[in-house]
TIGU-858915 format. One record per residue (C-alpha): residue number from 1; residue in one letter; chain; y, z, x. Coordinates in nm, 3 decimals, padded with zeros to 5 digits. Layout:
! TIGU-858915
+-----+-----+-------+---------+---------+---------+
!   n ! res ! chain !       y !       z !       x !
+-----+-----+-------+---------+---------+---------+
! NUM !   A !     A !       Y !       Z !       X !
...
+-----+-----+-------+---------+---------+---------+
! end
This chain:
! TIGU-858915
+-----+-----+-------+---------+---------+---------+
!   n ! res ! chain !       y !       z !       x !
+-----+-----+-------+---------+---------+---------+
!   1 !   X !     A ! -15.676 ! -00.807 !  13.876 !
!   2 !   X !     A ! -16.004 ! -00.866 !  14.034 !
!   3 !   X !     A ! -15.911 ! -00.690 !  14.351 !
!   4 !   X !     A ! -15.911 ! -00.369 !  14.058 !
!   5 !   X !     A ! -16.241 ! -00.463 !  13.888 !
!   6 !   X !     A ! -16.425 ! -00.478 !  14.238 !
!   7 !   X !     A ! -16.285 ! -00.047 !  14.310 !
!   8 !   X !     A ! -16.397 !  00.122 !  13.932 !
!   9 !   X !     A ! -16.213 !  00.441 !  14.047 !
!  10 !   X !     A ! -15.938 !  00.304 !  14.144 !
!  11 !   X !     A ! -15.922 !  00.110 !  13.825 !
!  12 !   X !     A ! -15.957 !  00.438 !  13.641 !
!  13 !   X !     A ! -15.692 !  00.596 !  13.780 !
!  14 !   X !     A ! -15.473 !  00.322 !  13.734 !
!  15 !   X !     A ! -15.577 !  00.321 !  13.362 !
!  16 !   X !     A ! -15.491 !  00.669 !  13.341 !
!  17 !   X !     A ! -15.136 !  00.672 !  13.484 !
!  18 !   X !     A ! -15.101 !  00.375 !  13.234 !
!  19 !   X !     A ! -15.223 !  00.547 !  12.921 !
!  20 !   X !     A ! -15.005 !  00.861 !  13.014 !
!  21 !   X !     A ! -14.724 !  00.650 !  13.075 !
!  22 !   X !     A ! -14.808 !  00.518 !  12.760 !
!  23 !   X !     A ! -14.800 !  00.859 !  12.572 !
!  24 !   X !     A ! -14.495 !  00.962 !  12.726 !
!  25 !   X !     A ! -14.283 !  00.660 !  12.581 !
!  26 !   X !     A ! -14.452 !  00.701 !  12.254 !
!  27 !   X !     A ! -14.407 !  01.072 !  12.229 !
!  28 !   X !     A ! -13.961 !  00.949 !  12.324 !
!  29 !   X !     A ! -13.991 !  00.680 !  12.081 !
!  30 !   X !     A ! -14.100 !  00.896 !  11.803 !
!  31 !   X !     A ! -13.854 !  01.224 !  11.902 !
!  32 !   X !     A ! -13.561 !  00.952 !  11.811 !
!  33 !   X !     A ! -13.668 !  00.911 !  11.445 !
!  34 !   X !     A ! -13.603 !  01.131 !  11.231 !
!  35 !   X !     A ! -13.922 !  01.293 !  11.060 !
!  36 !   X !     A ! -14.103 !  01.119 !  10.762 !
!  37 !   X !     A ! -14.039 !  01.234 !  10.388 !
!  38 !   X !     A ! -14.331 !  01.400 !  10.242 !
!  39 !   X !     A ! -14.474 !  01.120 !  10.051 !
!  40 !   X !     A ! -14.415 !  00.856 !  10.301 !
!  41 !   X !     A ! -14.590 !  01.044 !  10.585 !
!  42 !   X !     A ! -14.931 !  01.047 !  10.348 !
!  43 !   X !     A ! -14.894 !  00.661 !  10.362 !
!  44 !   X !     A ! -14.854 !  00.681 !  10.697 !
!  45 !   X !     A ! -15.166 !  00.849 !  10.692 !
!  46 !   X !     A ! -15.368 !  00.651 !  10.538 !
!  47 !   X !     A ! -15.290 !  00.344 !  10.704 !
!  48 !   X !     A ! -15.339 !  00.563 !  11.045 !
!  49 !   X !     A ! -15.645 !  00.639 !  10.961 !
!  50 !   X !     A ! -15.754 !  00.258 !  10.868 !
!  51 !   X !     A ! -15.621 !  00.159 !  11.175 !
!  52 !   X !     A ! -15.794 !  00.397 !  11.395 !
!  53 !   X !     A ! -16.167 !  00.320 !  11.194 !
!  54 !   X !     A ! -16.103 ! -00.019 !  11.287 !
!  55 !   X !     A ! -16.010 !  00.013 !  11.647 !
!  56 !   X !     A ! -16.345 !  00.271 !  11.665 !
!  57 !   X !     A ! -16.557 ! -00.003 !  11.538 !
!  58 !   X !     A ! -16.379 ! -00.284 !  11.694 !
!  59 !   X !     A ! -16.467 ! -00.083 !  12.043 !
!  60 !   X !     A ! -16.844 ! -00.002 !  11.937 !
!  61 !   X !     A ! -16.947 ! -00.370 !  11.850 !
!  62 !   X !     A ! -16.768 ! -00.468 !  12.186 !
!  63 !   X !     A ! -16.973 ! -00.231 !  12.387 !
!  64 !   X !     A ! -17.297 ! -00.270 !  12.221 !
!  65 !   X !     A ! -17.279 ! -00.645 !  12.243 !
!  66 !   X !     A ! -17.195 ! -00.581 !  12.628 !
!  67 !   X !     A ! -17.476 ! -00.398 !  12.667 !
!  68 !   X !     A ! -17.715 ! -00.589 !  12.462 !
!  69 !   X !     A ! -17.576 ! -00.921 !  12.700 !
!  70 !   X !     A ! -17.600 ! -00.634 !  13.051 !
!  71 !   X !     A ! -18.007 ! -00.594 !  12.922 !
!  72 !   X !     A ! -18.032 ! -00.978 !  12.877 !
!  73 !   X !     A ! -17.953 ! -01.081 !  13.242 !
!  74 !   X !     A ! -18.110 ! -00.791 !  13.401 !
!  75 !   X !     A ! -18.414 ! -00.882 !  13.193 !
!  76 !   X !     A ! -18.407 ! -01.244 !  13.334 !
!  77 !   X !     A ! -18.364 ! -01.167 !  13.708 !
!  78 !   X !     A ! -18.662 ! -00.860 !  13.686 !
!  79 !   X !     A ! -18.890 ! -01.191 !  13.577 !
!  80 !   X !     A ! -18.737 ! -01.383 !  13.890 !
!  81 !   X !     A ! -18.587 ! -01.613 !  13.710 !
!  82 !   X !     A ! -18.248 ! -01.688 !  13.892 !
!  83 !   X !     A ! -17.870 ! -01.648 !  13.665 !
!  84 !   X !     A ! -17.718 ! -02.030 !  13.683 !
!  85 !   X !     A ! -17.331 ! -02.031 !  13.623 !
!  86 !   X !     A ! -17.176 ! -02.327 !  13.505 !
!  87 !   X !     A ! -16.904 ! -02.468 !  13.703 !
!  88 !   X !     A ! -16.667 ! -02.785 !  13.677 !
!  89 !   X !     A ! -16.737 ! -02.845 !  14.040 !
!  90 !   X !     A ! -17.100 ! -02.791 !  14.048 !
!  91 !   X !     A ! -17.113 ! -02.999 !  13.726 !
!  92 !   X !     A ! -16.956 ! -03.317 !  13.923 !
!  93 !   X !     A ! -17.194 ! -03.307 !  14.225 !
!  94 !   X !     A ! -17.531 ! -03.274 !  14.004 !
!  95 !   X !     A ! -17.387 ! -03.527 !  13.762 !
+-----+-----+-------+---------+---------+---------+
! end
């Protein structure tokens, strides 16, 4: 996986192929149900809808909290202060 994370367009088109794959099986999936009753599929709706708002802000806060941290460490290397990563390794030979 970090082979993929190193190539962002390759990554992307992977991500693509997956989320049409994914499409595809959904779109089989729901052709072998038959369709919902009137009063059911306004439930179904509903809780659609509730799921989708929370995935939308569930996918907001991530980003703007990545961001926000992105800022934060390009902030501290434009002052020349250097990024220190802990390490269990590292730890042992300073300790």
């Amino acid at each position: 996986m970090a082979a993929l994370v190193d190539y962002p367009a390759v990554l992307f088109i992977v991500l693509i192929v997956i989320l049409i794959a994914a499409v595809i099986c959904g779109e089989a999936v729901s052709k072998r149900f038959a369709e919902l009753p009137d009063d059911e599929r306004e439930d179904f709706k509903v809780v659609q809808t509730a799921t989708l708002t929370l995935l939308a802000l569930i996918i907001g806060f991530s980003l703007s909290m990545a961001v926000g941290r992105y800022d934060q460490r390009k902030s501290r290397r434009g002052r020349g202060q250097r990024q220190r990563r802990w390490h269990p390794i590292c730890a042992r030979r300073s300790g």
